[in-house]
C-alpha positions in Angstrom: -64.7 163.7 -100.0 -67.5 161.7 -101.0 -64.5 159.4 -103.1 -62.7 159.1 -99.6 -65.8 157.6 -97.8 -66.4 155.5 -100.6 -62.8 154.3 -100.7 -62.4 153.2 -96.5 -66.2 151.7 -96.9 -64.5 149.8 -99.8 -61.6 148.5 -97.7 -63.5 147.6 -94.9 -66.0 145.5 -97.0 -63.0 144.1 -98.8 -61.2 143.6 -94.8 -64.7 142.0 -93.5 -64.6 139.4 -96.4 -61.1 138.4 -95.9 -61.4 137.9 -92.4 -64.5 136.1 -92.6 -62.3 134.0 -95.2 -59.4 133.7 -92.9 -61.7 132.4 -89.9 -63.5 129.8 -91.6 -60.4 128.3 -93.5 -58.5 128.4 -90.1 -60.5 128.1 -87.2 -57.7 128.4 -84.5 -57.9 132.5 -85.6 -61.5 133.0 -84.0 -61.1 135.9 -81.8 -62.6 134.2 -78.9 -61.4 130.9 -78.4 -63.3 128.2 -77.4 -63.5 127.1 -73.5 -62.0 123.7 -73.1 -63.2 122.0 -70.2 -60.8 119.4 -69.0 -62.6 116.4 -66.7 -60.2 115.1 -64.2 -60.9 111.8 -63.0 -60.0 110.7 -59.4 -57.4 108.7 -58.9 -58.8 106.3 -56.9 -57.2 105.5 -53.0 -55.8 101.5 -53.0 -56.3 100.1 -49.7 -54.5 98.1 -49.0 -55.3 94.1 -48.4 -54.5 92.9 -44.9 -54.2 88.9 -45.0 -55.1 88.1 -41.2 -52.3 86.1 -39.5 -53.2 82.6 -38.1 -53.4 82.2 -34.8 -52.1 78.9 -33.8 -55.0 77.1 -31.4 -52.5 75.4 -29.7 -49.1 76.2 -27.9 -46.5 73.7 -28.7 -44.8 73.1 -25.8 -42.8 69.9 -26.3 -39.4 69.4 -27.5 -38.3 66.5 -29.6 -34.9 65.5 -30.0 -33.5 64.6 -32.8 -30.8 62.6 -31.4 -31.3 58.8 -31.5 -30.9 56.6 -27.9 -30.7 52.8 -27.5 -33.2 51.2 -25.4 -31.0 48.8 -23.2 -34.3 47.4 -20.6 -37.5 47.6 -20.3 -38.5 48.2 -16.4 -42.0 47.5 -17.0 -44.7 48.8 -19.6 -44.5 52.2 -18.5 -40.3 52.6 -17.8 -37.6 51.8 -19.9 -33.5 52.7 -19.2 -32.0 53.9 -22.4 -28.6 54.7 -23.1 -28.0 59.1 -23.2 -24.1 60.4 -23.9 -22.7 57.2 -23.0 -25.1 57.1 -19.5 -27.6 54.7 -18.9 -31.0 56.5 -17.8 -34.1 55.6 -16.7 -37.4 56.7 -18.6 -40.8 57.1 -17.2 -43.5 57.3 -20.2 -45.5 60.3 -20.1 -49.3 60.5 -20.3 -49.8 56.2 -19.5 -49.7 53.9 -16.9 -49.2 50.1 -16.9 -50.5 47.5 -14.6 -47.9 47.1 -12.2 -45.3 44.1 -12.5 -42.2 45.7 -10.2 -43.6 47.3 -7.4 -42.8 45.7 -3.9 -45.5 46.8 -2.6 -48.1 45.2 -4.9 -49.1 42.0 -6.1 -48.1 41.5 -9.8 -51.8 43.5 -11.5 -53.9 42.1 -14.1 -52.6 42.7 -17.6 -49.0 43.2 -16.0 -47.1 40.8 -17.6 -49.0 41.8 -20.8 -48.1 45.4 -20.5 -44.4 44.7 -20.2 -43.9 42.0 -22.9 -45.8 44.4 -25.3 -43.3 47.7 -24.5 -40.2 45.1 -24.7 -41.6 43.7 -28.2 -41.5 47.3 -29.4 -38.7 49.5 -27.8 -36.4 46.8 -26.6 -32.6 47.5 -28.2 -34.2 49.7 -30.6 -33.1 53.2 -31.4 -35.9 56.0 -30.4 -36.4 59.3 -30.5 -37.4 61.3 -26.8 -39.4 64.2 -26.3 -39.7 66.3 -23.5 -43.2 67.8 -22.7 -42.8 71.6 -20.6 -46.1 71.4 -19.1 -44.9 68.6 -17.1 -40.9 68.9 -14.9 -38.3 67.1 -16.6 -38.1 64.2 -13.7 -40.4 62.5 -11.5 -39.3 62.1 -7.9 -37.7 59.2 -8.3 -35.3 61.1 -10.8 -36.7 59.3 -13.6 -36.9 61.4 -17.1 -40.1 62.3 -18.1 -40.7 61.7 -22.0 -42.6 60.9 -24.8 -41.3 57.9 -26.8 -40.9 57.8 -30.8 -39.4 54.8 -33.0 -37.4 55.9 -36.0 -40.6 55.2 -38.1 -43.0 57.6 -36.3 -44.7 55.3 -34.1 -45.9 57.3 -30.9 -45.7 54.6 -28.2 -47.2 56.4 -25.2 -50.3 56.4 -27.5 -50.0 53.0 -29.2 -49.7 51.6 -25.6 -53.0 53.3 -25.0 -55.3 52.6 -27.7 -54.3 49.0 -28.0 -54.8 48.6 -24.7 -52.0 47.9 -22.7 -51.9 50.9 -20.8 -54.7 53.2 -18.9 -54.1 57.6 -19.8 -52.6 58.7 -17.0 -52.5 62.3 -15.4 -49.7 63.3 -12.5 -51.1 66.3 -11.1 -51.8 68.9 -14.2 -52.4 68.4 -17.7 -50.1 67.4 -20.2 -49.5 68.3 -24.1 -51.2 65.0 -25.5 -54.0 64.9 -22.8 -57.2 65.1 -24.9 -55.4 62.5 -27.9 -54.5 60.4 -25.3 -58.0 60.2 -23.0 -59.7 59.6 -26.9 -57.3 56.9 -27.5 -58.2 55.3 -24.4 -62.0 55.3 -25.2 -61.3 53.7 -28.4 -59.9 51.1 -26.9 -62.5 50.7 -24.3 -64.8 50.9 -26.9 -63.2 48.2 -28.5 -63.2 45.5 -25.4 -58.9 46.1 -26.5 -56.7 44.2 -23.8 -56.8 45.3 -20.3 -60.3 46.5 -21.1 -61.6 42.9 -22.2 -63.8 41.3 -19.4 -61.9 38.0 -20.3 -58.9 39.9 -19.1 -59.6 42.5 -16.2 -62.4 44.7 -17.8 -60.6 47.7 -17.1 -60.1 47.3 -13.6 -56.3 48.2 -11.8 -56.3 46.4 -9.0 -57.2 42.4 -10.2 -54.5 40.7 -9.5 -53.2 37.9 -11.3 
């Protein structure tokens, strides 16, 4: 008996020593494992980037052709005929107004003359570009178009008229597209003393006569 107790005491010294062994040599036998705590990190939300859309500050409300005309007469400084799909019309300049040369019912104004000679040295027989403005109707009521004037090169001639001082701004009735650049192109050239605004010429005034 007392062999028999010696003998299991024996084996389980000899079991305790070998699984002490095993466990150290190879850890992944440990009987109780250990806890493994796995962090998981957010992924974080994208929000997405809204890139604000401009908002224009101005309407555009004026149509230029891109058709070429021939300027066949100048009228006065503010009317010209040109030549449209083989029809001869006439074109009232939006925006200005010229001393008068043509009207029956008036003497010939101060700076008249001027006007016109200065409108035929730029738009007579030349090829131009017309834009019409949708603030304004498309004729007057004398049937005349209503438009804007370009040369090939650019120049805006309702404005050039203005600020050199051949023609006053002129309003019919509601604003038009070009209103503001065209009342600060006026003041320039009164600023200036620039033709019809010269006091050796008519100092501004519409109804000196020549």
């Amino acid at each position: 008996m007392k062999n028999l107790i010696k003998s299991k005491k024996f084996r389980l010294i000899i079991g305790a020593i070998l699984f002490l062994t095993l466990t150290s040599m190879f850890p992944e036998f440990k009987t109780e494992p250990e806890n493994i705590t796995q962090e998981i990190i957010p992924t974080p939300t994208t929000i997405p980037t809204i890139v604000p859309t401009a908002i224009p500050t101005k309407i555009i409300e004026a149509s230029k052709s891109s058709e070429l005309v021939k300027v066949t007469k100048i009228v006065d400084g503010d009317t010209i005929k040109v030549e449209i799909n083989n029809q001869i019309e006439t074109v009232r300049l939006i925006g200005i107004d010229t001393p008068e040369t043509k009207d029956p019912r008036k003497t010939v104004q101060c700076f008249g003359k001027e006007a016109s000679e200065k409108t035929k040295e730029l738009l007579e027989n030349k090829m131009v570009r017309l834009e019409a403005d949708s603030t304004q109707t498309d004729r007057d009521k004398y049937s005349r178009l209503l438009r804007y004037i370009y040369l090939t090169d650019g120049t805006f001639i309702n404005k050039k008229l203005i600020e050199e001082g051949f023609a006053f701004e002129y309003t019919y009735q509601i604003p038009y597209l070009y209103q503001e650049e065209f009342k600060a192109a006026q003041k320039l050239a009164e600023t200036n003393n620039l033709g019809l605004w010269n006091e050796n010429s008519c100092g501004g005034k519409r109804d000196k006569t020549q």
